[in-house]
Backbone as CSV, one residue per row, in Angstrom:
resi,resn,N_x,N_y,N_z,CA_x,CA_y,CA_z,C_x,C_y,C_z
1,UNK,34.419,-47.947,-43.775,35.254,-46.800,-43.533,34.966,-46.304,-42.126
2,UNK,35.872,-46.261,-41.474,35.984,-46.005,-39.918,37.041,-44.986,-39.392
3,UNK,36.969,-44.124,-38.751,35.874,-43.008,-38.065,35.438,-41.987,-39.433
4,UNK,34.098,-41.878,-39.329,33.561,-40.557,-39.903,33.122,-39.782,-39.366
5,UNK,33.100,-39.690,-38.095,32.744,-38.320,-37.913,30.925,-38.118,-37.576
6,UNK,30.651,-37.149,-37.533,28.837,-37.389,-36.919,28.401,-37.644,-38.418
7,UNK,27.240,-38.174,-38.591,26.126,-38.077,-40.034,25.486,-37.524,-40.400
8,UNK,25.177,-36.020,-39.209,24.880,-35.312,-39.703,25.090,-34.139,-40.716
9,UNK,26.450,-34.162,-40.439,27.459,-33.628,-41.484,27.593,-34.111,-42.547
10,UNK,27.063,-35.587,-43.156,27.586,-35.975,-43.976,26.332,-36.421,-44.856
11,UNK,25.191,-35.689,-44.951,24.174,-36.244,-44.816,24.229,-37.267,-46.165
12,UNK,24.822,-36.146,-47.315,24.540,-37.350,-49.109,25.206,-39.197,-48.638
13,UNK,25.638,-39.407,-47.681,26.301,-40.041,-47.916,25.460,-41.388,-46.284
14,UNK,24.828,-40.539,-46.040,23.604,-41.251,-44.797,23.419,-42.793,-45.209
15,UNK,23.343,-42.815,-47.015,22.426,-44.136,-47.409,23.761,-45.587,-47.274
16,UNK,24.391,-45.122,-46.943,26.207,-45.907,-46.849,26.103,-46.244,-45.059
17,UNK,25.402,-45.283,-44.570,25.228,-45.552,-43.252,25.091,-47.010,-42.476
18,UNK,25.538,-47.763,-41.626,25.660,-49.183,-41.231,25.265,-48.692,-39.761
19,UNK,25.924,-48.137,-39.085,26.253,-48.173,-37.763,26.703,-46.839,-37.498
20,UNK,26.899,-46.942,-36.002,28.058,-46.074,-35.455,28.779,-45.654,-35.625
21,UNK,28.867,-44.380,-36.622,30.012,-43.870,-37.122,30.854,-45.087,-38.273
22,UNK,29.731,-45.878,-38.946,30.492,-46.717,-39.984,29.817,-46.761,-40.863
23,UNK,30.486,-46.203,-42.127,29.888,-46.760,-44.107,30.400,-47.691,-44.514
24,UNK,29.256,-48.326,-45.109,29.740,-49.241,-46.108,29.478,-49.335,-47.437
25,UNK,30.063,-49.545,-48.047,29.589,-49.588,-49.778,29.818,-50.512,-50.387
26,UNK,28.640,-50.487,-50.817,28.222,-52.255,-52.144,29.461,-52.427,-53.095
27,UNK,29.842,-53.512,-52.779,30.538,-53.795,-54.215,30.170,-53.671,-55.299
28,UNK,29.072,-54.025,-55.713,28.185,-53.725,-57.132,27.667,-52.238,-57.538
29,UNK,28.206,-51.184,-56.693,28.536,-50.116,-57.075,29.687,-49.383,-57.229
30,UNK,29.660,-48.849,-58.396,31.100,-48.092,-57.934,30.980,-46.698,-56.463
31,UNK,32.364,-46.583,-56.348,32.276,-45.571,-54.702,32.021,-44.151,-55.213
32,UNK,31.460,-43.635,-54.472,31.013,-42.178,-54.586,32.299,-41.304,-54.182
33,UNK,33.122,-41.313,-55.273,34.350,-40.344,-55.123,34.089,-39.381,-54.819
34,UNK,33.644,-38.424,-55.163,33.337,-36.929,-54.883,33.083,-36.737,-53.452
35,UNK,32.359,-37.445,-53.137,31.593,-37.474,-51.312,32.653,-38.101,-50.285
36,UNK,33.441,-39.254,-50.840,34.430,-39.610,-50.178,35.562,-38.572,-49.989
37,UNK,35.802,-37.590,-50.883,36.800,-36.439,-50.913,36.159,-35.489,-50.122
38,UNK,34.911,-35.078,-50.129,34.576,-33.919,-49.159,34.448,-34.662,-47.657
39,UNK,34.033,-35.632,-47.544,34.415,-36.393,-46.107,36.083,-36.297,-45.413
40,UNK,37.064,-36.539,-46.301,38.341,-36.440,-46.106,38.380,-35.054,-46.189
41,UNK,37.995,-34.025,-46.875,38.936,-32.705,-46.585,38.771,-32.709,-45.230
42,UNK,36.705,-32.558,-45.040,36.240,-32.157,-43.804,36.839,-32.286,-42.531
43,UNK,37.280,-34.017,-42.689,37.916,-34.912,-41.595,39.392,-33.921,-41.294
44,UNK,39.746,-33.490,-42.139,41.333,-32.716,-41.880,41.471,-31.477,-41.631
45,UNK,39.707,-30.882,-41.901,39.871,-29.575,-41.731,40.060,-29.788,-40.068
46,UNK,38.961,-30.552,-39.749,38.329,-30.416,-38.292,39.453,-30.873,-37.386
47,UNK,40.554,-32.053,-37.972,41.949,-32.326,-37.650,42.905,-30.881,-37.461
48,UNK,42.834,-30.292,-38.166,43.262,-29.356,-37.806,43.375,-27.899,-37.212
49,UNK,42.146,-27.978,-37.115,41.676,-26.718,-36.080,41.518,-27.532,-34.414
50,UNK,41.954,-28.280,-34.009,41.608,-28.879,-33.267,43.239,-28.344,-32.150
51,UNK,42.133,-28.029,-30.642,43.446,-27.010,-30.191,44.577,-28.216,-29.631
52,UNK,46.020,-28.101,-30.076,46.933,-28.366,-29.120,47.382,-30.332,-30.356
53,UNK,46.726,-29.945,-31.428,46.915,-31.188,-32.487,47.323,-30.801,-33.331
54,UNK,47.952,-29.440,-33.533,48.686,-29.038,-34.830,50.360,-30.474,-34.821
55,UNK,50.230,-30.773,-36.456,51.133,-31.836,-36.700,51.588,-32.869,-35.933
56,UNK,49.983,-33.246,-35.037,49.787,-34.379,-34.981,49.921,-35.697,-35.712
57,UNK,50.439,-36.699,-35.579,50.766,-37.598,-36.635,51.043,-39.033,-35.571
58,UNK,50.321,-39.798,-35.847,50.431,-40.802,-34.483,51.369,-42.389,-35.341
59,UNK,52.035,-42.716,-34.434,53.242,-43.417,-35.756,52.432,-45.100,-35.290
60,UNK,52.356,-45.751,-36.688,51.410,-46.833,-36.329,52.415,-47.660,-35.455
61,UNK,51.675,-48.703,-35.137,51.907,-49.850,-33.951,53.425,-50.408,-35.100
62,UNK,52.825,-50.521,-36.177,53.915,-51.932,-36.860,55.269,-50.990,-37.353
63,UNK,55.142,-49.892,-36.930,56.232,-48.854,-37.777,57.496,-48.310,-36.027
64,UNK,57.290,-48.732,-34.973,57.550,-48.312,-33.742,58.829,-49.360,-33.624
């Protein structure tokens, strides 16, 4: 899962940690829903307080 954002913010979720701003999760577990949802609000809060990005929406490459 790519961009998250710093790790420090995200700390329950540190042990998913790979890299640079990248998680990964075991197949032989199931995914930590709950933590994946507070990562996404977070990600949209911070999306949206962000000055001069209100309804921002970037149209992908294959949709142009």
């Amino acid at each position: 899962m790519y961009p998250v954002g710093e790790p420090a913010e995200h700390r329950a979720l540190s042990k998913y940690m790979t890299g640079k701003g990248t998680y990964r999760f075991p197949l032989d577990e199931p995914l930590p829903v709950d933590l994946l949802r507070k990562l996404v609000e977070a990600r949209v809060k911070k999306n949206e307080a962000a000055p001069g990005r209100a309804g921002y929406a970037r149209v992908s490459s294959s949709a142009r």
